[in-house]
C-alpha positions in Angstrom: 34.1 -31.5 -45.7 34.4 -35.0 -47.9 32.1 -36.5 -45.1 29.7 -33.8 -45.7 29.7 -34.5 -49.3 29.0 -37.7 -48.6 26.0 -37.7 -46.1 24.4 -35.0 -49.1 24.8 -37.7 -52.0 23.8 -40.4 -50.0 20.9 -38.3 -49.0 19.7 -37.4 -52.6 20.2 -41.4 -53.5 17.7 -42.4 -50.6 15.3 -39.7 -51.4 15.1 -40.4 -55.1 15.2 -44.2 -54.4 12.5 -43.3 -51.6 10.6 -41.0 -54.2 10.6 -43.2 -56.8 8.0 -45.9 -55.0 5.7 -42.3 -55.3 5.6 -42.9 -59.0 3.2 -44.2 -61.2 4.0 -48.0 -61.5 2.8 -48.2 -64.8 3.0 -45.9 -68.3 0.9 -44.9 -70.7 0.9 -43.4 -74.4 -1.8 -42.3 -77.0 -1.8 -40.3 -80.0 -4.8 -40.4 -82.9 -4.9 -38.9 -86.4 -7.9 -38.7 -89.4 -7.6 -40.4 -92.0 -9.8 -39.6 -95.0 -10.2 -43.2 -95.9 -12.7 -46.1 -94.2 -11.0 -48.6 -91.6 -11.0 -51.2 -95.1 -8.4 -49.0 -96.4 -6.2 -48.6 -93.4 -5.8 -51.9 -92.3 -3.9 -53.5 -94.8 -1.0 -51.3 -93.8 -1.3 -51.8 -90.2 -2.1 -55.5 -90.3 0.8 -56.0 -92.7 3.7 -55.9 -90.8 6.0 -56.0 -94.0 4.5 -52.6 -94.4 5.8 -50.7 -91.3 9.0 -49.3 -92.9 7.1 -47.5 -95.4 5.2 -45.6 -93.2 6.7 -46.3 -89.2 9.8 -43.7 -88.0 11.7 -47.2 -87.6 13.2 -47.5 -90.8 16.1 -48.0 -92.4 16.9 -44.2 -93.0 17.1 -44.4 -88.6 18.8 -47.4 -88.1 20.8 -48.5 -91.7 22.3 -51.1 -89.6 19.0 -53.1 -88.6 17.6 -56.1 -90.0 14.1 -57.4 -89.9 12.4 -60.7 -90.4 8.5 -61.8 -90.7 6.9 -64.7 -89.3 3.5 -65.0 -90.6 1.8 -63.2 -93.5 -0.9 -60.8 -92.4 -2.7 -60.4 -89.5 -3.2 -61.7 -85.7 -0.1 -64.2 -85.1 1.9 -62.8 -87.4 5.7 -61.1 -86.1 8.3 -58.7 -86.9 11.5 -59.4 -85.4 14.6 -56.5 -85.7 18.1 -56.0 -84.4 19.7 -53.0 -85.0 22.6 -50.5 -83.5 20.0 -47.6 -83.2 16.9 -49.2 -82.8 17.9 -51.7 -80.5 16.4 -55.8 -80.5 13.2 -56.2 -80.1 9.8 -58.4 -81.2 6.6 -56.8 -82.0 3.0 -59.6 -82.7 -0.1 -58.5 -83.6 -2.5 -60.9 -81.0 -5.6 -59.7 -82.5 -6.5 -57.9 -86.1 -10.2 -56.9 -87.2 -10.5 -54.6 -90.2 -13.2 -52.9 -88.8 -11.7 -52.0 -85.5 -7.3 -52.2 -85.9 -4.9 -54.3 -84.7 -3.3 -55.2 -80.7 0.1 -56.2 -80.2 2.7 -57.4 -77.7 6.3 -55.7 -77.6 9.6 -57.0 -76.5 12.6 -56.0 -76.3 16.2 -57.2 -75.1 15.1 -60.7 -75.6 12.0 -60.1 -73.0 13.6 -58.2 -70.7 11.3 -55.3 -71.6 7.3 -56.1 -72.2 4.3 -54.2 -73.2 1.0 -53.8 -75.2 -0.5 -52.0 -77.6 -3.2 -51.3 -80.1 -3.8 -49.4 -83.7 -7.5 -48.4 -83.4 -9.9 -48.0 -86.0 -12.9 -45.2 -85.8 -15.0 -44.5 -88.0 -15.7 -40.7 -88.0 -17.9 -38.3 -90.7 -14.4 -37.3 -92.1 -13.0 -41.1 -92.4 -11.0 -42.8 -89.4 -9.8 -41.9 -86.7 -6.7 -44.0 -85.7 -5.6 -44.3 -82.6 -2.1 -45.5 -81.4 -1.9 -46.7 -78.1 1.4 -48.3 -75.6 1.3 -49.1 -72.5 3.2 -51.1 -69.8 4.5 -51.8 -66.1 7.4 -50.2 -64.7 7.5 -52.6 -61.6 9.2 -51.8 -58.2 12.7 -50.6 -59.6 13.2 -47.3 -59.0 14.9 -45.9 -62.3 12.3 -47.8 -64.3 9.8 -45.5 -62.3 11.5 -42.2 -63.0 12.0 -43.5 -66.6 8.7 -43.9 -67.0 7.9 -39.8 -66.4 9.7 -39.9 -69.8 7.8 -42.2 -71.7 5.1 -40.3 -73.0 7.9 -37.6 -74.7 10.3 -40.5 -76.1 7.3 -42.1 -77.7 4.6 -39.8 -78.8 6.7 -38.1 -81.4 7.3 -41.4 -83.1 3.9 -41.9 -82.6 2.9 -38.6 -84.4 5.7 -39.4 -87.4 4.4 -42.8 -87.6 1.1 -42.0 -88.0 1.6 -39.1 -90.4 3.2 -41.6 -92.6 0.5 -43.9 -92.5 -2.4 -41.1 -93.7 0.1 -40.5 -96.5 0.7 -44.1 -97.6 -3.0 -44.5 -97.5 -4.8 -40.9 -98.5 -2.1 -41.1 -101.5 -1.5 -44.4 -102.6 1.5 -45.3 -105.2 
């Protein structure tokens, strides 16, 4: 009986490791929201990376633990650097900013270990901007990082949607 239990588990282990290289190799994740404002007005907030805990779900309230520091003052270059018991270490620059059109960014986290892109995009629509938050990034050849990645859109997108919701308040109703 105990070898039969065995041969099963080491069956499901080899199909999922098998299964796994059926995976996308690479995740996605999008979410966009109207503001009633023109791309001028939002991208102070999203440029500013000082900014983010007013209007991002990372904030203190999540993680009281975390601490951030800035390098730069506005713009493409500039970084936000945080370590925290919830939200983990990580790095987040903006490599391009354009008022008209948003920002891109690179993400790490774990000191590298965990790299990927992503942009705040700027449309302008008859009822304002629409902004568009984008992530993206490989999953390679290891097989939990595939299966993770069927995950990613869930674990991100309603951070996306808080984050976003914040940022048409901060900017639709200014202090």
């Amino acid at each position: 009986m105990f070898k039969i239990i065995l041969y099963v588990l080491l069956g499901l282990i080899v199909a999922a490791v098998a299964g796994a290289f059926f995976l996308p190799s690479s995740y996605s994740v999008e979410r966009s929201i109207v503001i009633a404002a023109e791309p001028a007005q939002v991208y102070p907030a999203v440029s500013d990376l000082r900014t983010w805990n007013e209007w991002t779900a990372w904030t203190r309230e999540r993680d009281p633990e975390c601490k951030w520091t800035y390098e730069g003052e506005q713009g493409g270059g500039s970084s936000m650097i945080w370590n925290g018991a919830e939200l983990g270490q990580g790095e987040l620059t903006i490599s391009s900013a354009d008022p008209a059109s948003g920002i891109e960014y690179d993400l790490a986290f774990d000191e590298g270990s965990y790299l990927s892109k992503g942009a705040v995009r700027f449309e302008k629509t008859a009822d304002g901007t629409r902004v568009t938050w984008t992530n993206g990034g490989e999953l390679g050849n290891n097989p939990l990082n595939r299966w993770f990645g069927l995950a990613m859109d869930s674990a991100m997108g309603g951070d996306f949607e808080k984050c976003l919701e914040g940022l048409k308040k901060r900017v639709e109703n200014p202090k």
